[in-house]
N, C-alpha and C positions, 0 to 999 in steps of 0.2 A: 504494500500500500504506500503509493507516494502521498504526497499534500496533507499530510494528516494534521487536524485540528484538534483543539480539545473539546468536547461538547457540554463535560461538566467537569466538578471536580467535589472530592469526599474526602472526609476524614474518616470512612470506615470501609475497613476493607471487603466484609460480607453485601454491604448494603453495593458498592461499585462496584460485586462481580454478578451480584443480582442485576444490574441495566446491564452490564454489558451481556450478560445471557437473555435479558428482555431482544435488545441489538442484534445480536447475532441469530434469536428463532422470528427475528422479522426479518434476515435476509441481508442486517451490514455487519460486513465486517466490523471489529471491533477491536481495541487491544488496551489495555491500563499500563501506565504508568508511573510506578513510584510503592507499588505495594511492596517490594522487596525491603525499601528504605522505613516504610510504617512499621516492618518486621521486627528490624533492627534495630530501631533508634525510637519506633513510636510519633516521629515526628507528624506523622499526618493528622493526631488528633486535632489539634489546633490550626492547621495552618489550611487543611486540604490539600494535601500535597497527591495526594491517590488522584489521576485526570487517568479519564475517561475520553480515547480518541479515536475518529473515523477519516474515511478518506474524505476532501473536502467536498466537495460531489454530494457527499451522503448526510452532509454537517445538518441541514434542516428540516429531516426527513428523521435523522436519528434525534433531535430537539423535541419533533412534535412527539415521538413516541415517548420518551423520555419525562412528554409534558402530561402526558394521557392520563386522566386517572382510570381509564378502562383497563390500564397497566396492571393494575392488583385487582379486579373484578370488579362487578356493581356492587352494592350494599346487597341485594338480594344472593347474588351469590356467594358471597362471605356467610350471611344469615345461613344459608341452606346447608354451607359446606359443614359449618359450626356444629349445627343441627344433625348432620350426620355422622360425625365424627364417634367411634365408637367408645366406648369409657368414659368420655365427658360429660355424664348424667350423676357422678357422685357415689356410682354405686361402683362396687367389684364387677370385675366380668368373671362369668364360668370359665373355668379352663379344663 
């Protein structure tokens, strides 16, 4: 990938490998920068030093997805998911 941009930037490195796998199952490529140094040094808490980059091309395409809150589902499908999740009713399950 030449021309790369950065489209965001994170202080945590779980939350920027979650967009860039939002990124890459819409079809851009993707790649971060700087999680090794978060590793090491912790530096990215404060600073956001973890960027999140695309090829330029893809800069406003990977923005709007990024910007979507259809990103994490509707309210209805969080509800339903919740709802069905097994063991989160408080009781034991049979084994």
């Amino acid at each position: 990938m030449s021309d790369l941009v950065t489209v965001e930037t994170y202080s945590d490195p779980t939350e920027a490998a979650l967009a860039k796998n939002d990124l890459i199952a819409s079809g851009i490529k993707a790649v971060l920068l700087g999680v090794e140094a978060h590793g090491l040094w912790n530096v990215g808490t404060e600073m956001g030093a973890i960027k999140l980059q695309v090829a330029a091309a893809d800069a406003e395409r990977a923005a709007e997805i990024l910007s979507s809150p259809a990103r994490f589902g509707s309210d209805e499908e969080l509800a339903e998911e919740a709802e069905s999740t097994p063991g989160d009713d408080g009781e034991a399950e049979d084994e």
